[in-house]
C-alpha positions as CSV (number, residue, x, y, z in Angstrom):
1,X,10.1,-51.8,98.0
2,X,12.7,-54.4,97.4
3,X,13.8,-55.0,101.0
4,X,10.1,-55.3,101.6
5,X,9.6,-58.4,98.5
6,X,13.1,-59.6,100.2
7,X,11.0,-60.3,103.4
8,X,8.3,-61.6,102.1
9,X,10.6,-64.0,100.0
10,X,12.4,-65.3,103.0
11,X,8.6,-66.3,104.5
12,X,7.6,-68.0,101.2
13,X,4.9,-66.0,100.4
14,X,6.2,-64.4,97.2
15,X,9.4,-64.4,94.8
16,X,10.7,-61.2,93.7
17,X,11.6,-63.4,90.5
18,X,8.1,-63.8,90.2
19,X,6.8,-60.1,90.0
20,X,5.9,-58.7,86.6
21,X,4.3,-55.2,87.7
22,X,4.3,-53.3,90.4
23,X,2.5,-50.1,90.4
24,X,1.3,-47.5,93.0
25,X,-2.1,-46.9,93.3
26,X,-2.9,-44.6,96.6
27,X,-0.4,-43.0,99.3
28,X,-1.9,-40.7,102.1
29,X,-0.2,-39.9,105.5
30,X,-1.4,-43.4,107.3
31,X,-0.7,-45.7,104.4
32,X,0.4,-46.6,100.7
33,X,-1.3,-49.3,98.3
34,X,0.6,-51.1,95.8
35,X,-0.7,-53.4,93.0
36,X,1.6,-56.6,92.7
37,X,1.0,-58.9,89.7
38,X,3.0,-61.9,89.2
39,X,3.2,-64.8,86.8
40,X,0.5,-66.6,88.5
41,X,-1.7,-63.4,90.4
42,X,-2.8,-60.4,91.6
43,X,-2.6,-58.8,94.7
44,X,-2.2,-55.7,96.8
45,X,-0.2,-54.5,99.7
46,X,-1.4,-51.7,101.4
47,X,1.6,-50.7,104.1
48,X,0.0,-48.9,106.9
49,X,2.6,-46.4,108.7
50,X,2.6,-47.8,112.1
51,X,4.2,-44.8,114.4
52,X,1.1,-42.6,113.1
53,X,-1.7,-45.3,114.1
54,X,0.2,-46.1,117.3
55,X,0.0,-42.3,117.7
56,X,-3.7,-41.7,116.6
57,X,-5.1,-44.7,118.7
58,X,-2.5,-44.2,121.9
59,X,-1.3,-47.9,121.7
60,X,1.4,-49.8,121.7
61,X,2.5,-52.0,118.4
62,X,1.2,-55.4,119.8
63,X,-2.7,-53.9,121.4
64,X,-2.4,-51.5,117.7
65,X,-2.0,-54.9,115.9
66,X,-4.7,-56.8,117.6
67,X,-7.2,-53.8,117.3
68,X,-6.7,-53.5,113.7
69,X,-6.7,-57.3,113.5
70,X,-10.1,-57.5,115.6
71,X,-11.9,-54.7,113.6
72,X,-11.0,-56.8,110.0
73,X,-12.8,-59.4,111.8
74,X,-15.7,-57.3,112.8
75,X,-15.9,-56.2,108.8
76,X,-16.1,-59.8,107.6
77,X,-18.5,-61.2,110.1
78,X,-20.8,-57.6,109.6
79,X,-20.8,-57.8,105.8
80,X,-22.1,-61.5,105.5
81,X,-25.1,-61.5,103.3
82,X,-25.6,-57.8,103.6
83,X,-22.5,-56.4,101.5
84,X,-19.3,-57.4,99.9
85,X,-16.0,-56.7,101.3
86,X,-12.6,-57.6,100.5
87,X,-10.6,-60.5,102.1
88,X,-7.4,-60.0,103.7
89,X,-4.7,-62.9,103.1
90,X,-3.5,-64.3,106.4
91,X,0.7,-64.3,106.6
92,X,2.5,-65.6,109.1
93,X,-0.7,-66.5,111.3
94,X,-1.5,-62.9,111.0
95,X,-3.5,-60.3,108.9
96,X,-1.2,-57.0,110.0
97,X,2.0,-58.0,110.0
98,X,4.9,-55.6,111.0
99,X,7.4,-54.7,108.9
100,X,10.4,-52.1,110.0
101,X,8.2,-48.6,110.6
102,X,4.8,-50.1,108.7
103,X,1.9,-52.8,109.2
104,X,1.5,-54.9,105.9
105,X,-1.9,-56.1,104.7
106,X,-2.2,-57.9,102.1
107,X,-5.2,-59.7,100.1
108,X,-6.4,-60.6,96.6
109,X,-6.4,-58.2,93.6
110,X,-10.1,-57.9,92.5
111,X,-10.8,-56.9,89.1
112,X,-13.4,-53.7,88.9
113,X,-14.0,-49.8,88.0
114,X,-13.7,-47.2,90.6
115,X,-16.1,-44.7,88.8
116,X,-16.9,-41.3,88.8
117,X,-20.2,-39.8,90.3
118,X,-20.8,-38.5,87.0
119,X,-20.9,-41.8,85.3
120,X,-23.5,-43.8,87.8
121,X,-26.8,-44.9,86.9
122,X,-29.5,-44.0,88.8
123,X,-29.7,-48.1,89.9
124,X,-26.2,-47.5,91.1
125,X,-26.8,-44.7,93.2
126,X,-30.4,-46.7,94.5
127,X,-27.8,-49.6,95.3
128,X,-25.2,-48.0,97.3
129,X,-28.2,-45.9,99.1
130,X,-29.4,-49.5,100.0
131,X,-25.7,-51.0,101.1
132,X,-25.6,-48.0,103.6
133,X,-28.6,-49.0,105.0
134,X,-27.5,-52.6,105.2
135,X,-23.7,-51.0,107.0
136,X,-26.7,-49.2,109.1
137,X,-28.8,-52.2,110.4
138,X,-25.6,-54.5,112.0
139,X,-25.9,-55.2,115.2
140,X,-22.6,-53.6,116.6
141,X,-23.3,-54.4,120.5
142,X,-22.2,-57.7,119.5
143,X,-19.0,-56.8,119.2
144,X,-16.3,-55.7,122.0
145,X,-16.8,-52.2,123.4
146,X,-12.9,-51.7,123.8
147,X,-13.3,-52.0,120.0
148,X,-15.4,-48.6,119.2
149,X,-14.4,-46.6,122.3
150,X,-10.4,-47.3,120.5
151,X,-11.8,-46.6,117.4
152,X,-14.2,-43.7,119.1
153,X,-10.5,-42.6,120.3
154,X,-8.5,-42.9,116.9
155,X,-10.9,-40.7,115.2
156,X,-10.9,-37.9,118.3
157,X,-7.1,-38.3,118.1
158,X,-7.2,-37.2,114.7
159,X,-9.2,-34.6,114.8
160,X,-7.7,-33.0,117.8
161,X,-4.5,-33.1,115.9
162,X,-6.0,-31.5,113.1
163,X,-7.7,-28.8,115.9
164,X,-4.1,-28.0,117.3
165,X,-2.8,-26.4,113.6
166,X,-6.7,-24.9,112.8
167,X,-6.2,-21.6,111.8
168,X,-8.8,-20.3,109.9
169,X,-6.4,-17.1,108.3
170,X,-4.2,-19.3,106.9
171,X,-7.1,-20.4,104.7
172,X,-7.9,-16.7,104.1
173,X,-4.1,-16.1,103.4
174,X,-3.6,-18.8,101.0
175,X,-6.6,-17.6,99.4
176,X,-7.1,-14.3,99.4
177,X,-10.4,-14.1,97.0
178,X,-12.2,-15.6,99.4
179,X,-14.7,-13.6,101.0
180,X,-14.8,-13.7,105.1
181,X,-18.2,-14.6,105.3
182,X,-16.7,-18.3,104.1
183,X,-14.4,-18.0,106.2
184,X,-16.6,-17.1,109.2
185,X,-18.8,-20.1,107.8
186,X,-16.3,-22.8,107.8
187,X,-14.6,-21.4,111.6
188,X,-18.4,-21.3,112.7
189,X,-18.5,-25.0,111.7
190,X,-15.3,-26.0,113.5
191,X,-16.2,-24.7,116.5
192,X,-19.8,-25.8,116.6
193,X,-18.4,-29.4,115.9
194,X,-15.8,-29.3,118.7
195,X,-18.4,-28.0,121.2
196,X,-20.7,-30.8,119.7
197,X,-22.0,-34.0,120.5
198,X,-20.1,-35.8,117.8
199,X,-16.2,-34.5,118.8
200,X,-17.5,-35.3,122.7
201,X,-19.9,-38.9,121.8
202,X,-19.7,-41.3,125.2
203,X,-20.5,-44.5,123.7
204,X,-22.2,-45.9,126.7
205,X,-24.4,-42.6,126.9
206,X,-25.6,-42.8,123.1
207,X,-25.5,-45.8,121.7
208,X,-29.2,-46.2,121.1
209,X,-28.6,-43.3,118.5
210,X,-25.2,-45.2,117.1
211,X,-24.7,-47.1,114.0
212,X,-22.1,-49.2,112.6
213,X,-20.3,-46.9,110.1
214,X,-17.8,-47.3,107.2
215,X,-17.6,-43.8,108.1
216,X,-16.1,-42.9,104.0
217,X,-18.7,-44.4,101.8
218,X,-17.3,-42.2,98.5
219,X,-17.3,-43.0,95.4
220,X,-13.6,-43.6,95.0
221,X,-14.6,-46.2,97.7
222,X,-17.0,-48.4,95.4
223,X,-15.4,-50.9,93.4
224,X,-18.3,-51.7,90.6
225,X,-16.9,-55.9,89.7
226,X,-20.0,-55.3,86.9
227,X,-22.8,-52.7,86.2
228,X,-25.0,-54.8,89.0
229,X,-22.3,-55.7,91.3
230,X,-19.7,-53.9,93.7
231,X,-17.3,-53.8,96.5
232,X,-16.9,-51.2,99.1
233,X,-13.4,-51.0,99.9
234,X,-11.4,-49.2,102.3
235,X,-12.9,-50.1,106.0
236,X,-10.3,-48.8,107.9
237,X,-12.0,-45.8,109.7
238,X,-14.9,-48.1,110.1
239,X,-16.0,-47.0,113.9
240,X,-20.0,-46.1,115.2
241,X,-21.2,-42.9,114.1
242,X,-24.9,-40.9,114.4
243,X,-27.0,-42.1,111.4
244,X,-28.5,-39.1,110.4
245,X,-24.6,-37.4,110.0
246,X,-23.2,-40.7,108.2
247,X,-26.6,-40.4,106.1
248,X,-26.2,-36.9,105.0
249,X,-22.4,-37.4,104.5
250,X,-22.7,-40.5,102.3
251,X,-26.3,-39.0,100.2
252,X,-24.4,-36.0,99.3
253,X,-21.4,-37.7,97.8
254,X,-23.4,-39.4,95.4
255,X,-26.3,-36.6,95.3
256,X,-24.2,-34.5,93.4
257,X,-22.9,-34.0,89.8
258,X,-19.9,-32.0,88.6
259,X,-19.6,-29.4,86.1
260,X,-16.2,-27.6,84.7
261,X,-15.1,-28.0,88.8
262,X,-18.4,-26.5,90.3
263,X,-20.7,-28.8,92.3
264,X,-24.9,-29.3,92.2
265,X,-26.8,-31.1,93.4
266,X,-28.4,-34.3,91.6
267,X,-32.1,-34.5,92.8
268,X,-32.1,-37.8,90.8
269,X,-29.5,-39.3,92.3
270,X,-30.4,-38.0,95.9
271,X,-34.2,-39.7,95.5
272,X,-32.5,-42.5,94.0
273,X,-30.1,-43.1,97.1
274,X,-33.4,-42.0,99.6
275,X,-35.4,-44.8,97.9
276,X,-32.8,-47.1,98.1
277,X,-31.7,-46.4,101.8
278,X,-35.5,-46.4,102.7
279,X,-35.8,-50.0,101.0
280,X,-33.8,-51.1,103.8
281,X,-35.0,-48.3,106.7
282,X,-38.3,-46.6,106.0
283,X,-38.1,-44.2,108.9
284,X,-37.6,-40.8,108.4
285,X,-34.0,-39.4,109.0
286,X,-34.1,-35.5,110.6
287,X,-31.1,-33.9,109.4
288,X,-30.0,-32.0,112.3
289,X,-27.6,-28.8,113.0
290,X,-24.8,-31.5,114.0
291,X,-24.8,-33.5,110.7
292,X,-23.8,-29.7,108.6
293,X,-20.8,-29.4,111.6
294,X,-19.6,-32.5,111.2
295,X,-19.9,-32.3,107.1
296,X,-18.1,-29.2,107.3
297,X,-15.8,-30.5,109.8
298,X,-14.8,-33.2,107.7
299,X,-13.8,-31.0,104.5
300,X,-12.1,-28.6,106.7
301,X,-9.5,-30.9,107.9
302,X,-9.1,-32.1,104.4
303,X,-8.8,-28.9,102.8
304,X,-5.8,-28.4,105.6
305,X,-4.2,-31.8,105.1
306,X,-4.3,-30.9,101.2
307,X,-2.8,-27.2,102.2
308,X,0.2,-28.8,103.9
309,X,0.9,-31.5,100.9
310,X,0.6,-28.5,98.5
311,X,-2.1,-30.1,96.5
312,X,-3.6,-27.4,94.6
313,X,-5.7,-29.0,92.4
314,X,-7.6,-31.2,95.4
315,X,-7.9,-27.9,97.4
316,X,-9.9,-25.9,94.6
317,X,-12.0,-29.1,94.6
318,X,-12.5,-29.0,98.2
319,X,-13.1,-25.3,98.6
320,X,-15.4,-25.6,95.9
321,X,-17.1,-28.5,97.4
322,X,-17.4,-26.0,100.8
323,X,-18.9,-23.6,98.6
324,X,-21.8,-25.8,97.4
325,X,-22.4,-26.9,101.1
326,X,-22.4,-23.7,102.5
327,X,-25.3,-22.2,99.6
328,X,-27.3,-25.7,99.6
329,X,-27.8,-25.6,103.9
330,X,-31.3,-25.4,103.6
331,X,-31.9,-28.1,101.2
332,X,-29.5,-30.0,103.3
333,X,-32.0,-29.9,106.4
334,X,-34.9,-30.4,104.7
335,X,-33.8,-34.1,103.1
């Protein structure tokens, strides 16, 4: 850290005389976000490891920085009067700036509560239905199409990575009370997903059945400034997705409730999200054999990711999670 405030002393833009706290507030494989307070603010620094986006999106440093550059411009120009979004603080002319093996972005600190799912209001859970909705209804053929087929790419990229270590046993071996028929279920998924339109979308083929997507609308994503007002963070993997499977993905994160590690569901909170997304888009939304896949999908390659860190307490979570998807499928399809 303290060659990093060394180069961003030699370009004026802070004094390592001037920092009070520094503390750590996220680190996953792509990137690390730090909390900086000084005498006179707040901000954070997230440092983005560069050599794995270069390797997810297939692109050099200069074409990764202006792709991540252009997509924080296509987050600020979608969220104006629809949703709030933090700002980025420009440095040296630019938003990503490298720095040795990492891209730096930095922007203000914002005071809020990241809360649990457990401790929203059904207005808050109406609200964040309604801000998906909002996400939902920007006009994304506005924008570049190099922009989502990169973005289309990145996320391929990363899941064919994830595809080339998949091996169902080792989830069986590092869990032996698991009963096959999970197993079976969560390999059925994985393959269905691959084979599926989501893994193999073409863009120019489907794009009347795209939206614009945040793509990880989670709780640990909402910033709540107030009881009335919030911020989702975290755009990054921002990209166009099928409604219906960002939809399901985002209702049953905050259509659920938690008790001593097991998961249910919330049918308050799910008809509070419905009414609020449906304040915004009335139309029904069919919840179709892709959207469980790609659910599924999703948890899968976290549950490995969390196997390789060691994280033990996230993957009882996560299998757990698995476990209320699998035994809630037909309520799932009928939303």
């Amino acid at each position: 850290m303290e060659a990093l405030f060394n180069w961003l002393e030699k370009d004026q833009f802070i004094s390592l005389k001037e920092i009070q706290a520094i503390r750590k507030l996220t680190s996953n494989a792509l990137s690390t976000c730090y909390r900086i307070e000084t005498h006179t603010s707040k901000y954070i620094i997230k440092m983005y490891d560069a050599e794995i986006a270069q390797t997810l999106y297939k692109l050099n440093l200069d074409d990764l920085i202006s792709q991540v550059e252009y997509q924080e411009s296509v987050i600020q120009d979608a969220s104006q009067n629809r949703y709030e979004v933090p700002h980025a603080i420009s440095f040296n002319g630019h938003i990503y700036v490298p720095f040795e093996k990492y891209l730096i972005y930095i922007m203000d600190f914002i005071e809020g509560e990241i809360l649990n799912i457990t401790s929203y209001t059904l207005k808050q859970v109406s609200d964040v239905g309604r801000a998906l909705a909002l996400v939902h209804q920007v006009d994304f053929s506005k924008y570049r199409m190099e922009h989502w087929e990169n973005k289309k790419n990145c996320v391929k990229n990363y899941a064919t990575i994830f595809l080339n270590m998949y091996d169902p046993q080792k989830i069986k071996m590092a869990f032996p009370f698991l009963d096959q028929a999970f197993i079976d279920f969560l390999d059925q998924n994985v393959q269905a997903f691959v084979k599926g339109p989501i893994y193999n979308m073409d863009i120019s083929k489907t794009q009347q059945n795209l939206v614009f997507s945040h793509y990880d609308i989670k709780p640990k994503n909402i910033l709540w400034k107030n009881p009335e007002t919030f911020i989702i963070l975290d755009w990054e993997t921002s990209c166009l997705h099928f409604r219906s499977c960002d939809y399901l993905e985002t209702l049953l994160a905050f259509g659920h409730t938690t008790e001593e590690g097991n998961f249910y569901i919330h049918l308050d909170y799910i008809d509070a999200f419905k009414n609020g997304y449906q304040s915004v888009y009335p139309e029904k939304i069919v919840i179709e054999d892709k959207d469980i896949h790609a659910l599924v999908f999703g948890e899968v390659i976290w549950l490995h990711v969390n196997l390789l860190n060691n994280n033990q307490e996230e993957v009882k979570k996560i299998i757990s999670y698995l476990t209320f998807i699998q035994k809630n499928i037909p309520f799932l399809k009928s939303l």
